[in-house]
Every structure is written in structure tokens, then in C-alpha cells.
TORLO-246349 format. One record per residue (C-alpha): residue in three letters; z, y, x. Coordinates in steps of 0.2 Angstrom, whole numbers, plus 2048, in hexadecimal, padded with zeros to 3 digits. Each point is the difference from the previous one (the first is absolute). Layout:
<nodes>
<node><drenmi>ALA</drenmi><z>Z</z><y>Y</y><x>X</x></node>
...
</nodes>
This chain:
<nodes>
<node><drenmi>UNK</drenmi><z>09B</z><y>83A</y><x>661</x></node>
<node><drenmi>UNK</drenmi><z>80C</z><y>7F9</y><x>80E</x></node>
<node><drenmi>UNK</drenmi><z>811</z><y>7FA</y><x>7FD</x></node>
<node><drenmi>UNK</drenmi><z>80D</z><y>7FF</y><x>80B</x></node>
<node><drenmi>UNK</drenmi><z>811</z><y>7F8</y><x>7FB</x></node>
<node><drenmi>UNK</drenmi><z>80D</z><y>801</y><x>80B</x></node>
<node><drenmi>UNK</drenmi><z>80F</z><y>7F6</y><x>7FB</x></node>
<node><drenmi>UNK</drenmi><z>811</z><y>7F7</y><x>805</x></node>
<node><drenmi>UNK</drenmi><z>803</z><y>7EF</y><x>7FE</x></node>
<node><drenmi>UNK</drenmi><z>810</z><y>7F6</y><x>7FC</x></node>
<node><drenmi>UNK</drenmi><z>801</z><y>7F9</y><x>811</x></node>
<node><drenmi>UNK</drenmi><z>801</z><y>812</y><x>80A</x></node>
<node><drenmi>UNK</drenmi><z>7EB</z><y>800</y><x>804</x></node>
<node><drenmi>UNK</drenmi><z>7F4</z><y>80E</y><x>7FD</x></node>
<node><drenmi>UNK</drenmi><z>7F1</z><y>7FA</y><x>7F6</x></node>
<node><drenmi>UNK</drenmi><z>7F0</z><y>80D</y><x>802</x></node>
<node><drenmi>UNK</drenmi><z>7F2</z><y>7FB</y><x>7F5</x></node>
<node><drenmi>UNK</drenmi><z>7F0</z><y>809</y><x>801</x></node>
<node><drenmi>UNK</drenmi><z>7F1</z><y>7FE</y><x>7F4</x></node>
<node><drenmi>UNK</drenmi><z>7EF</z><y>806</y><x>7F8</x></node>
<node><drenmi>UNK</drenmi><z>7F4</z><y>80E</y><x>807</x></node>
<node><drenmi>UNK</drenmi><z>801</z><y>811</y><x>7FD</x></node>
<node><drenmi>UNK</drenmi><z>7EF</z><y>804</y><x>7FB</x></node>
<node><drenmi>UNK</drenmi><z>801</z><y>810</y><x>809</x></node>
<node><drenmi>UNK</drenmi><z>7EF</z><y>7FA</y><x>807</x></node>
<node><drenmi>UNK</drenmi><z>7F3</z><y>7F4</y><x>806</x></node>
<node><drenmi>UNK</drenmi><z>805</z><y>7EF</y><x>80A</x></node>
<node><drenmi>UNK</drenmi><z>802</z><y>806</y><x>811</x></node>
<node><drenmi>UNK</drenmi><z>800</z><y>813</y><x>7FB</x></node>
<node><drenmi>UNK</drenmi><z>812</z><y>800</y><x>7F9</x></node>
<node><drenmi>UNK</drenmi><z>80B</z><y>80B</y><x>809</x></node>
<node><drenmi>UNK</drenmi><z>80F</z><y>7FE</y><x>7F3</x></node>
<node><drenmi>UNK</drenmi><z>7FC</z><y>7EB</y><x>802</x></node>
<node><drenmi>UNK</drenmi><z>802</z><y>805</y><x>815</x></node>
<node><drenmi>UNK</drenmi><z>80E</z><y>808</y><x>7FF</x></node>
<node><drenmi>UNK</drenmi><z>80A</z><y>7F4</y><x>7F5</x></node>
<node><drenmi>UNK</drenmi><z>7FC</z><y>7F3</y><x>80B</x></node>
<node><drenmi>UNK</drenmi><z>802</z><y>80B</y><x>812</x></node>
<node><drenmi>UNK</drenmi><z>811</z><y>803</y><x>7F7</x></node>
<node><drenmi>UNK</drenmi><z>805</z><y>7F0</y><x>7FA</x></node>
<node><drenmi>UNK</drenmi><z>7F9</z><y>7F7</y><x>80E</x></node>
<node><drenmi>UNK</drenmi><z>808</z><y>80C</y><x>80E</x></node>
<node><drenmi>UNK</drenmi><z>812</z><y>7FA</y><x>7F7</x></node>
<node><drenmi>UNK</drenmi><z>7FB</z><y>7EE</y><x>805</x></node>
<node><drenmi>UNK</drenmi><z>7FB</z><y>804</y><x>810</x></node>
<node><drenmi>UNK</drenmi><z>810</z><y>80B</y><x>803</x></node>
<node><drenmi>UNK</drenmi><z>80C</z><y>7F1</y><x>7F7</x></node>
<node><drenmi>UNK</drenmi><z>7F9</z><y>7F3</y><x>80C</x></node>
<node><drenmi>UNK</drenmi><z>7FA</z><y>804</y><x>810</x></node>
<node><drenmi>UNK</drenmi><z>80D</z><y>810</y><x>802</x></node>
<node><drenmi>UNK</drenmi><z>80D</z><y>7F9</y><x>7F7</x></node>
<node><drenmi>UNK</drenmi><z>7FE</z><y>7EE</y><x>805</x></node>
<node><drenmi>UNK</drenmi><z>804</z><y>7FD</y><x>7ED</x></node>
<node><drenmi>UNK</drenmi><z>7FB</z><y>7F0</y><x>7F7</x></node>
<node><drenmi>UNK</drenmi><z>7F2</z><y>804</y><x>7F1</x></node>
<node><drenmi>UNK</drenmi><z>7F9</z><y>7F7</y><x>7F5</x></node>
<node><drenmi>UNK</drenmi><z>7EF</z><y>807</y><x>7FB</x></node>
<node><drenmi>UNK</drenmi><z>7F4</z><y>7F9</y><x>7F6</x></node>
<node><drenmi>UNK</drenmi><z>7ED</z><y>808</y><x>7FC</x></node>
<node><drenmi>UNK</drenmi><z>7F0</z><y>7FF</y><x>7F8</x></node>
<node><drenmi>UNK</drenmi><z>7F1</z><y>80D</y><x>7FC</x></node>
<node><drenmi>UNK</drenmi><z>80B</z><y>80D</y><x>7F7</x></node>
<node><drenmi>UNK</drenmi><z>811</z><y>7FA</y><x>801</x></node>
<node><drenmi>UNK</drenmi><z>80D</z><y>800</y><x>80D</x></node>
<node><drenmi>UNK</drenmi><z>813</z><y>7FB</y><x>7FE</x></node>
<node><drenmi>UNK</drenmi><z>80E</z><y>7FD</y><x>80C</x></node>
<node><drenmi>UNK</drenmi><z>811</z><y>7FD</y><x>801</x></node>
<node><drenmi>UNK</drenmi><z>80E</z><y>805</y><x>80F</x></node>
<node><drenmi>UNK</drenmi><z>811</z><y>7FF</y><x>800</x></node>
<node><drenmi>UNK</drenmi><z>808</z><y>810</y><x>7FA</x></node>
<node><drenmi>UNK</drenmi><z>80B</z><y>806</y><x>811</x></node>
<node><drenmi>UNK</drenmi><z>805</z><y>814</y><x>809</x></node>
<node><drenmi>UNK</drenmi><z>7EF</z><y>7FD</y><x>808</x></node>
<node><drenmi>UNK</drenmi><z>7F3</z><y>7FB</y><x>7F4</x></node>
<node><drenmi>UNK</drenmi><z>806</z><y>80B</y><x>7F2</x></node>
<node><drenmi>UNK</drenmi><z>7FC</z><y>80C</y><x>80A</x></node>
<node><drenmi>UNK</drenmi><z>7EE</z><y>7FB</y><x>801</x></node>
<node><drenmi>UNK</drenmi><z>802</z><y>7FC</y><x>7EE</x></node>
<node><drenmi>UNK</drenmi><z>804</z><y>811</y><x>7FC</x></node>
<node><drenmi>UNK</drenmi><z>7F2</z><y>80A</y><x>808</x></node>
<node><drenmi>UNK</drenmi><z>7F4</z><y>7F3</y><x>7F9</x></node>
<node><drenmi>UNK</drenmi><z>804</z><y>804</y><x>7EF</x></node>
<node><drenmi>UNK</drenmi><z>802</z><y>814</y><x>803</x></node>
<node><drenmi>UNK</drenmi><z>7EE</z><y>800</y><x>809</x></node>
<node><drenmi>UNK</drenmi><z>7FC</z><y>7F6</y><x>7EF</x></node>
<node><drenmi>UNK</drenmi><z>807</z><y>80D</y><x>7F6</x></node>
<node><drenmi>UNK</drenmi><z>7F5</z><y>80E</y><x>80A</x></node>
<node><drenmi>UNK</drenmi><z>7F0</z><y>7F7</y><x>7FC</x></node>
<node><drenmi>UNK</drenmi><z>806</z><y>7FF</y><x>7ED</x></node>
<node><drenmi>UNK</drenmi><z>802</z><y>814</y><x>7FF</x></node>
<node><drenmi>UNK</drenmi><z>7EE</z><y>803</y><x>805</x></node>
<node><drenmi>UNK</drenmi><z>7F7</z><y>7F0</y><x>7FA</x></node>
<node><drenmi>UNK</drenmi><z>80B</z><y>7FF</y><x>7EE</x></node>
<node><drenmi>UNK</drenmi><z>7F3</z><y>7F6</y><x>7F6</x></node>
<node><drenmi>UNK</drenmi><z>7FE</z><y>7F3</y><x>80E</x></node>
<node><drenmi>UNK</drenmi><z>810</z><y>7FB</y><x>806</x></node>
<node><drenmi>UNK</drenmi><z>80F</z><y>7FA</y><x>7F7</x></node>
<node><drenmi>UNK</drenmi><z>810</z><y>7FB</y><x>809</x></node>
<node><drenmi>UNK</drenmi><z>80F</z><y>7F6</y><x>7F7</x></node>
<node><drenmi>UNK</drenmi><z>811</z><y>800</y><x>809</x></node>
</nodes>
């Protein structure tokens, strides 16, 4: 199952943590592991090279976190992130969790 946390830290920063697979199918054949990661991705991109936000991402096989400063602009891309999330979670229930 994939786990998305999406939280507020102390010091005014988003904190989106992504982890795990969803087992929906083989390596390579998972279209709920693609989109998670078109998704979560897609919000990097967006924060960064559109937004000319600072991020700090970090990432390994099955694990993607970043941080960004929570402002007008990136809560926007925050937000749509996590209701394309939610989405996902109403047709793929048993592979995708989300904690806000």
C-alpha cells in the first residue's frame, strides 16, 4: 500500500512524504504506482520550475519526500495534489492511504 502524509510543520513548511507500493501490479505494470508518482512529481515540477519555489526533495526506490514553504501560490499546488490524491484513493481504496 502507498502512503502519502501530508503535513504542517511548526516553522510554516508543507512536509509531503510518500511511501511504499501499492501492489496494484507488477514492477513496471503499476498504473496506481504511476499515477502517485505522475501526481506527486507533477507538484514538484509545478512548485519549482513554475513557481520558482525553493524545495527540498529527497528520494529513493519507493519513497519520495519534499518540503516548500507554505505561501498563496504553493498551497495552491498543494491542494490540487492532495485532491488528485484523494481521487486515486476513491477508486484504488485498498492501495492508497493518505494522512493529512
Amino acid at each position: 500500500m502507498i502512503s502519502v502524509k501530508l503535513k504542517k510543520s511548526p516553522d510554516n513548511k508543507y512536509i509531503v512524504t510518500v511511501l511504499g507500493h501499492s501492489g496494484y501490479a507488477k514492477a513496471g505494470r503499476d498504473i496506481v504506482c504511476a499515477a502517485v508518482s505522475a501526481i506527486t512529481q507533477g507538484a514538484v515540477v509545478g512548485l519549482r520550475k513554475v513557481l520558482n519555489e525553493s524545495v527540498t526533495v529527497k528520494s529513493s526506490e519507493g519513497y519520495l519526500s519534499f518540503e516548500v514553504e507554505d505561501n498563496e501560490r504553493t498551497r495552491i499546488i498543494i491542494l490540487t495534489m492532495s485532491e488528485a490524491i484523494k481521487d486515486l484513493i476513491e477508486q484504488y481504496p485498498k492501495h492508497i492511504k493518505m494522512e493529512e
